[in-house]
C-alpha positions as CSV (number, residue, x, y, z in Angstrom):
1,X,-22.7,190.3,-33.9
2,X,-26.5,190.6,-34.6
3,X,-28.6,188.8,-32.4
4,X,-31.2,186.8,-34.1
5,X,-35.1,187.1,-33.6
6,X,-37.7,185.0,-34.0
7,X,-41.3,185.7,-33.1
8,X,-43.3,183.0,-31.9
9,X,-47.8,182.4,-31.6
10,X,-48.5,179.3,-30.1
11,X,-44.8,177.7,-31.3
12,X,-45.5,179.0,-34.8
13,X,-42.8,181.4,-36.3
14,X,-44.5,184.3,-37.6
15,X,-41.2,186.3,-38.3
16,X,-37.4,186.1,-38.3
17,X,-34.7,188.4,-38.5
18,X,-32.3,188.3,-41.1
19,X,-29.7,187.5,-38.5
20,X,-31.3,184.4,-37.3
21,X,-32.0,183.1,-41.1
22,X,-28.3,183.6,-41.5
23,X,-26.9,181.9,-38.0
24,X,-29.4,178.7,-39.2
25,X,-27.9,178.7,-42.5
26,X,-30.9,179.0,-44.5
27,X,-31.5,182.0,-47.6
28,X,-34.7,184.3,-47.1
29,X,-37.7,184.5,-44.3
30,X,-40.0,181.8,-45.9
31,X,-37.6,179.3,-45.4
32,X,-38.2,179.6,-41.7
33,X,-42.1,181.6,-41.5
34,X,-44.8,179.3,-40.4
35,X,-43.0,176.4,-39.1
36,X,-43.0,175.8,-35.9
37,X,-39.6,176.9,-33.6
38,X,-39.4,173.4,-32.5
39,X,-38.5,172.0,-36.2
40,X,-34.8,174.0,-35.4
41,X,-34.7,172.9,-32.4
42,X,-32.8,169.0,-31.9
43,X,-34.8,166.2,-30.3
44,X,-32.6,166.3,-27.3
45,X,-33.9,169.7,-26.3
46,X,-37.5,169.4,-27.4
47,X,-39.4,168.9,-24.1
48,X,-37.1,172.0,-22.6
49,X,-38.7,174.4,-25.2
50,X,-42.1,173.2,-24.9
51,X,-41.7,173.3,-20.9
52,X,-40.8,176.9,-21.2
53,X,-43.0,178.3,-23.7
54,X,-45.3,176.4,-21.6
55,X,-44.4,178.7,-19.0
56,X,-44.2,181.7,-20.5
57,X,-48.3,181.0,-22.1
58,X,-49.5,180.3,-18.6
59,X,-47.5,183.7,-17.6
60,X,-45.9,181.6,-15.0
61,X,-42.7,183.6,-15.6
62,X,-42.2,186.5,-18.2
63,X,-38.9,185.7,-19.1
64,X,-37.1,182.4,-19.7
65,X,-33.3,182.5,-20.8
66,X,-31.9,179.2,-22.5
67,X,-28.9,177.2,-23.9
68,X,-29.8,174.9,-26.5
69,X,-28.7,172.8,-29.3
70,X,-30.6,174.1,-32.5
71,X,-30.7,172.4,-36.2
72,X,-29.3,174.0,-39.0
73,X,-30.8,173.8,-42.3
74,X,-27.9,171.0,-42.9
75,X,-29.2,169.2,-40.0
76,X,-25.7,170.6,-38.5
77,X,-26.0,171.3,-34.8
78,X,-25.1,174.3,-32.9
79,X,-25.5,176.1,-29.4
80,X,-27.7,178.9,-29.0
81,X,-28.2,180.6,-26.1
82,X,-30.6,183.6,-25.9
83,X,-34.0,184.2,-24.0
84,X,-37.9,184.2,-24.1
85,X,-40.3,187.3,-23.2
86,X,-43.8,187.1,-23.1
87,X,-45.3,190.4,-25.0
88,X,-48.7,191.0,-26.7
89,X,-48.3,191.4,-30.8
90,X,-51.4,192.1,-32.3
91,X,-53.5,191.7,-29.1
92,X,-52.4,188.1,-28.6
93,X,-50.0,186.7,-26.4
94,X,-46.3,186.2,-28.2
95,X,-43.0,185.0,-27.6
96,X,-40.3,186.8,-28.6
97,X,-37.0,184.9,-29.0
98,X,-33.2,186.3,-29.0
99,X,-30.5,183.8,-30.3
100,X,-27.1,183.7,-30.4
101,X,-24.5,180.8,-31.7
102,X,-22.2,180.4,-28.4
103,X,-21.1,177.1,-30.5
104,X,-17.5,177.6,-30.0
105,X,-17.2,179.3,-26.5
106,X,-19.4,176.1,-25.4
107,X,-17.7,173.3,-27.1
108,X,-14.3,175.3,-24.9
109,X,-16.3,175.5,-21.9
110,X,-17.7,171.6,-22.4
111,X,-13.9,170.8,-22.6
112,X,-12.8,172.5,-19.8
113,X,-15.3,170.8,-18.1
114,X,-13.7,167.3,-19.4
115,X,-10.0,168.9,-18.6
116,X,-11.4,169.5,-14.9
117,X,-12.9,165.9,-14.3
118,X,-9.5,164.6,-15.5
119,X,-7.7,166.9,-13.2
120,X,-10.4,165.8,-10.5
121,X,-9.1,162.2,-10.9
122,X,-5.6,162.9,-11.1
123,X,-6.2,164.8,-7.9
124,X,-8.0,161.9,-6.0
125,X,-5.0,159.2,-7.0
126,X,-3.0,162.4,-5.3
127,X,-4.5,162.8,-2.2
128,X,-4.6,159.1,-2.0
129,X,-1.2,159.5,-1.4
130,X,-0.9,162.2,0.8
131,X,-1.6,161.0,4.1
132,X,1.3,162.5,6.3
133,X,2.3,164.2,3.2
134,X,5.2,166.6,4.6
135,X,5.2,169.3,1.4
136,X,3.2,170.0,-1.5
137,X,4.6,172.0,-4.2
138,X,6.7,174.5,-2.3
139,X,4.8,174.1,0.8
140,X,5.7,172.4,3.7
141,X,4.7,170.9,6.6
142,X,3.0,167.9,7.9
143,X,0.6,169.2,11.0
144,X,-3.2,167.9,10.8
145,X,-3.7,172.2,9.9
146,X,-1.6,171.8,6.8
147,X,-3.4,168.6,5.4
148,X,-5.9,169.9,5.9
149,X,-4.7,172.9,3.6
150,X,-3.4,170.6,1.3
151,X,-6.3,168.8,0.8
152,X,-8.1,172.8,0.0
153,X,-5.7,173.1,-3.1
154,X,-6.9,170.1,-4.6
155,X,-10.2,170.3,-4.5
156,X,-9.7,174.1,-5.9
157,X,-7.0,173.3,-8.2
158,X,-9.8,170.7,-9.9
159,X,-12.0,173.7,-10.7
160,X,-11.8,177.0,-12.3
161,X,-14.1,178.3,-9.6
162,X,-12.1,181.7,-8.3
163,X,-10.4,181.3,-4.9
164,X,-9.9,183.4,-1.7
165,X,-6.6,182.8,0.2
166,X,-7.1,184.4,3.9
167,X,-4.1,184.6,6.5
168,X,-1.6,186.4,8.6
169,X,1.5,188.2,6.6
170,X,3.8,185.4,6.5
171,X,1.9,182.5,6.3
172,X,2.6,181.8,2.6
173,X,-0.4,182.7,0.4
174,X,1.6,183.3,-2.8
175,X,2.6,180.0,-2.6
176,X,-0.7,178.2,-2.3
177,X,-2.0,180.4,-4.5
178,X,0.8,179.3,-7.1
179,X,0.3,175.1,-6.2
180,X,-3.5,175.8,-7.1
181,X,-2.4,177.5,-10.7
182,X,0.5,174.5,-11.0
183,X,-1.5,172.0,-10.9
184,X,-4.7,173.0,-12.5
185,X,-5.8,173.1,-16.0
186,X,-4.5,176.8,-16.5
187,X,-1.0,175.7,-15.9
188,X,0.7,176.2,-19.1
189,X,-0.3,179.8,-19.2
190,X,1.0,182.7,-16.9
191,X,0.7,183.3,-13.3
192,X,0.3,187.3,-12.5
193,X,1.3,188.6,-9.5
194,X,-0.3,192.0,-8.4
195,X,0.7,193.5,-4.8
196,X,-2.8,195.2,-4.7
197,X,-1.4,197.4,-2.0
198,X,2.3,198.6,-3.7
199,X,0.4,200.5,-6.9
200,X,0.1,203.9,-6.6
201,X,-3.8,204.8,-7.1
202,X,-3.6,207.1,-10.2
203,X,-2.1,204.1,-11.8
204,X,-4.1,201.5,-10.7
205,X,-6.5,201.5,-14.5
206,X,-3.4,201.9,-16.3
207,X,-1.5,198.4,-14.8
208,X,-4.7,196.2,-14.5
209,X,-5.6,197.2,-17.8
210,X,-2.7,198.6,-20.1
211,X,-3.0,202.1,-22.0
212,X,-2.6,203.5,-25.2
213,X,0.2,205.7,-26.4
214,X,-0.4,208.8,-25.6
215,X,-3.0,208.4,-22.7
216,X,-1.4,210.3,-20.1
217,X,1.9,211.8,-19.9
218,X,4.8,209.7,-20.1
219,X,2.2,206.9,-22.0
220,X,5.1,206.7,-25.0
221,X,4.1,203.8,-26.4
222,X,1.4,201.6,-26.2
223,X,1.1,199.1,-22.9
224,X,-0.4,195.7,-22.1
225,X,-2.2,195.1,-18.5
226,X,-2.3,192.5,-16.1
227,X,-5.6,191.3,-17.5
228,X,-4.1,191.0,-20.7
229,X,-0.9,189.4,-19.7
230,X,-3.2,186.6,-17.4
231,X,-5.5,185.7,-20.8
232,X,-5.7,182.0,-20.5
233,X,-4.0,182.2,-17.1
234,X,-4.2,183.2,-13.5
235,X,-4.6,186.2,-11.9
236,X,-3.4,186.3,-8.4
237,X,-4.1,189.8,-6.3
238,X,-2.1,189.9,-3.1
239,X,-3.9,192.1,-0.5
240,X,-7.2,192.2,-2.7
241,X,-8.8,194.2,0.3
242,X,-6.7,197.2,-0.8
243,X,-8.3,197.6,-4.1
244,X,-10.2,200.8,-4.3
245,X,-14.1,200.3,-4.6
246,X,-13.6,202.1,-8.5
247,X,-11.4,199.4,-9.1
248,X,-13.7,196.5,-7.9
249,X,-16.4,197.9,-10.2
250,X,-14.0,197.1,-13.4
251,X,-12.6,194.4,-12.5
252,X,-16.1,192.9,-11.7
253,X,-17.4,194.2,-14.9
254,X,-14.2,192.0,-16.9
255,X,-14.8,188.7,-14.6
256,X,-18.6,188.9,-15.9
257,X,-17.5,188.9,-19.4
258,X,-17.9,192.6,-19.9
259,X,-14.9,193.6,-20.7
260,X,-12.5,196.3,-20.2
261,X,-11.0,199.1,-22.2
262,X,-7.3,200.2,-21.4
263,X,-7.0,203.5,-20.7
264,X,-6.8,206.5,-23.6
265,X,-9.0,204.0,-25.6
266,X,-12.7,203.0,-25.9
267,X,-12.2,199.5,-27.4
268,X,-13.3,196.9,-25.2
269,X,-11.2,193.9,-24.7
270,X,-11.4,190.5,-22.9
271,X,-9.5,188.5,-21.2
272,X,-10.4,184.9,-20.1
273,X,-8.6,184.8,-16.7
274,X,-8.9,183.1,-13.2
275,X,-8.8,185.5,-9.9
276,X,-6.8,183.9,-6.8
277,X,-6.9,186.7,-4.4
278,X,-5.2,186.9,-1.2
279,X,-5.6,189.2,1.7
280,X,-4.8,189.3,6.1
281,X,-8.1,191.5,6.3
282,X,-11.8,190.4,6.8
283,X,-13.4,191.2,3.5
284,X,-17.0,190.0,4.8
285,X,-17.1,192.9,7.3
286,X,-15.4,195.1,4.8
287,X,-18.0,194.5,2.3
288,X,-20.7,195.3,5.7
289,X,-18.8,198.3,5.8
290,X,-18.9,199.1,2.0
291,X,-15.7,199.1,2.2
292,X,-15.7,196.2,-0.3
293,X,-18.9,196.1,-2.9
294,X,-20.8,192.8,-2.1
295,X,-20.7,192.0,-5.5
296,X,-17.5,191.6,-5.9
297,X,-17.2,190.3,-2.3
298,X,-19.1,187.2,-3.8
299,X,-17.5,186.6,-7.1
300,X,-13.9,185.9,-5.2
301,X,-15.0,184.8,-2.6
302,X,-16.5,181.6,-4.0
303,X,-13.7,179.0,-2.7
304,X,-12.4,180.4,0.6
305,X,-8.8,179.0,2.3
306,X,-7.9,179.5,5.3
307,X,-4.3,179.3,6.0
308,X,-3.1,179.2,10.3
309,X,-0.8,180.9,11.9
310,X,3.1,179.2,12.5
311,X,2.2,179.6,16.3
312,X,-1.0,176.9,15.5
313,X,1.3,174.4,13.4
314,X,4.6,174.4,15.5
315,X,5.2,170.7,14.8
316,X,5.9,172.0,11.1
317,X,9.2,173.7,12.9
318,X,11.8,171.5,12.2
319,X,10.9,170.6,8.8
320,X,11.1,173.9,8.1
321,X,14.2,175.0,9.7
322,X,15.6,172.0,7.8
323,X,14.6,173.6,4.7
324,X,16.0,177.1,5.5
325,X,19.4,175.8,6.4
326,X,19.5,173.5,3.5
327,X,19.2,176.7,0.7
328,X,21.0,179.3,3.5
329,X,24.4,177.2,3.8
330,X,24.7,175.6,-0.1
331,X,28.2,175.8,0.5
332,X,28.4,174.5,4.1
333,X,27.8,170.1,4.5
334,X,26.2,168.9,7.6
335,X,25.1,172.3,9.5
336,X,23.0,171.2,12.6
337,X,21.1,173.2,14.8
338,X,22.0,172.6,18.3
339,X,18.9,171.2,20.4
340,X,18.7,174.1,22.6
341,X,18.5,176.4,19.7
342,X,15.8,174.1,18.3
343,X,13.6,174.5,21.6
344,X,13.9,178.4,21.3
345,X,12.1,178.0,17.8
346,X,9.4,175.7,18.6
347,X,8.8,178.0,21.8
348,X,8.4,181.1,20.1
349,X,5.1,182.6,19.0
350,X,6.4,183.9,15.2
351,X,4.8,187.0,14.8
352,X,5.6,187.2,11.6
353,X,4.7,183.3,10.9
354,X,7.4,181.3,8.2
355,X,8.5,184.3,6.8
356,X,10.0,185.7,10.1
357,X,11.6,182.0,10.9
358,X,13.0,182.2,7.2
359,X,14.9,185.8,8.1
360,X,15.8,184.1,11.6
361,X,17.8,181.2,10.2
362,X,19.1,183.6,7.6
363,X,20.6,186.1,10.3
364,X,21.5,182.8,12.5
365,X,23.7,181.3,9.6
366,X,25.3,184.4,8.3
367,X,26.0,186.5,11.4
368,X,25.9,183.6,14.2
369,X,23.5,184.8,16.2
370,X,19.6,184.2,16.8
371,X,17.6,186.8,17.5
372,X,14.1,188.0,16.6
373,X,11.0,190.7,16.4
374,X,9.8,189.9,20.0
375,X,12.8,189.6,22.2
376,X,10.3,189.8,25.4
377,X,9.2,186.6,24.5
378,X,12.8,184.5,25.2
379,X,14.9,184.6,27.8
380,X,18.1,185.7,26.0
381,X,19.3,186.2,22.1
382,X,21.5,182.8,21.7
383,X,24.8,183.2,20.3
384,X,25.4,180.4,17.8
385,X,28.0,177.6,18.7
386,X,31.2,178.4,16.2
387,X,31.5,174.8,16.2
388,X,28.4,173.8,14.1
389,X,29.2,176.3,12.0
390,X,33.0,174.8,10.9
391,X,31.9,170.9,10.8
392,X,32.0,169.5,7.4
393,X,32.4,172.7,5.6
């Protein structure tokens, strides 16, 4: 779409494009030429416009951009956003104006701005009512480090802001990252998964952004991306460190709003997704090292969580144990873990955080015996009592 122009002496219009007549609804140049910019502008955004073609007259700045709400010739309003330079036309100072109607993709942003304060309140009655809160969603656990965790999803669940999940393998990032995308405003729409780290890198463009038929061999027919699977949705990259520095650059350029063209085609698309990235590595000295860019460093890295270790949370032990043997023995009633077996979990340091404790209960209810990665660590592998195993079954 054409941008409009206007140019402006001392607020007067002294032209306009034919785009700008057009956006305004009016029918030729005079409609619009020697009346002054604030006649289509409304009342509510009056002293903004004179405060910045103040601005630009006194060349306190050279360049102002702007959203505002400007009059159509139906007295209609609409939002324009655009921007202001200073330039000389005809030896005197001028203001040369951009415009373009943003009307609908404002009026969605203003009500996802409504959907989030509504989600905002929801969320408050919630944590109202989470104090000693054992789960949340799929999570669980009831340790001061997990409330505290808890209380991280809500506040980022209650924005659209993009969110950083940082922690150990193990420690369940794919499932905070999912609560988040439950319970916020994008729920209704898809949550992507993307195992940064499993793509092979000459196919890399082709997943994140689809191809066209023909694009490479093997490219049969055409193929939709990740981005455009996650429109309206959430985009969640799982070990977002490994992304190659290429890679960022595009996937910066679509989170900006510029677009992306799938590969074997110069059409530009865009998506309208949220990032929830995940990673065990330190992306700040990464992006010191270049091995991340800093820009896109900063656009995920807006609401950071930081997700401990099973060895800082071992009150959250038995509850999970509980939960493993409950889906590992569906057909089994009553299975209890003998206290000395119990003691051996809470004492261990779990290397491999919940995920390890998950294959550990596994192995103990199928092959009756406990064992795991670190066996320096304990003083024996525990053979499981045959006993517990038979009651109730």
């Amino acid at each position: 779409m054409t941008e409009g122009v206007a140019l402006c002496q001392a607020l007067d219009i002294i032209f306009v494009n034919n785009a700008l007549i057009e956006m305004l609804g009016y029918q030729k140049p005079e409609d619009m030429l020697d009346k002054q910019i604030l006649t289509f502008i409304s009342d509510r955004f009056t002293l903004y416009f004179m405060e910045m073609f103040e601005s630009l007259d006194n060349q306190t700045t050279g360049e102002r951009f702007f959203q505002a709400r400007w009059l159509k010739k139906d007295q209609t309003e609409i939002w324009v956003e655009g921007r202001a330079i200073l330039i000389q036309w005809k030896s005197k100072p001028s203001v040369l104006l951009t415009a373009r109607d943003i009307t609908t993709a404002k009026l969605r942003e203003i009500t996802m701005q409504e959907e989030a304060e509504h989600l905002r309140r929801e969320n408050v009655n919630l944590r109202s009512s989470m104090k000693d809160r054992y789960r949340l969603g799929h999570i669980i656990g009831k340790s001061a480090p997990m409330q505290h965790v808890y209380e991280q999803i809500l506040n980022a669940s209650g924005t659209d802001a993009n969110v950083i999940i940082y922690g150990e393998s193990g420690t369940g990032k794919e499932l905070v990252a999912a609560a988040i995308h439950n319970m916020s405003r994008r729920r209704d729409k898809k949550f992507v998964t993307v195992n940064s780290a499993a793509i092979p890198d000459n196919l890399l463009e082709s997943e994140f952004f689809g191809h066209k038929k023909g694009a490479f061999t093997n490219a049969t027919t055409d193929r939709a991306g990740y981005l455009d699977i996650a429109d309206g949705g959430t985009l969640f990259l799982d070990e977002v460190g490994d992304l190659s520095i290429n890679l960022q650059a595009k996937l910066l350029r679509a989170i900006e709003g510029g677009g992306y063209n799938p590969v074997g085609s110069n059409v530009t698309k865009k998506s309208n997704f949220r990032i929830i990235a995940a990673t065990n590595k330190n992306l700040l000295e990464m992006s010191k090292n270049g091995e991340v860019r800093e820009d896109f460093f900063f656009r995920v890295h807006i609401i950071p969580i930081k997700l401990p270790p099973l060895r800082e949370r071992k009150d959250d032990i038995p509850l999970l144990v509980e939960s493993f043997v409950k889906k590992y023995s569906e057909y089994k009633k009553n299975v209890i873990i003998p206290g000395q077996v119990m003691e051996e979990l809470i004492q261990y340091d779990w290397p491999g955080n919940v995920r390890e404790l998950q294959n550990v209960i596994q192995r103990y209810l199928t092959v009756n015996q406990l064992d795991f990665l670190k066996e320096s660590s304990l003083p024996s592998v525990i053979q499981r009592d045959e006993k517990h195993l038979n009651s109730n079954q």
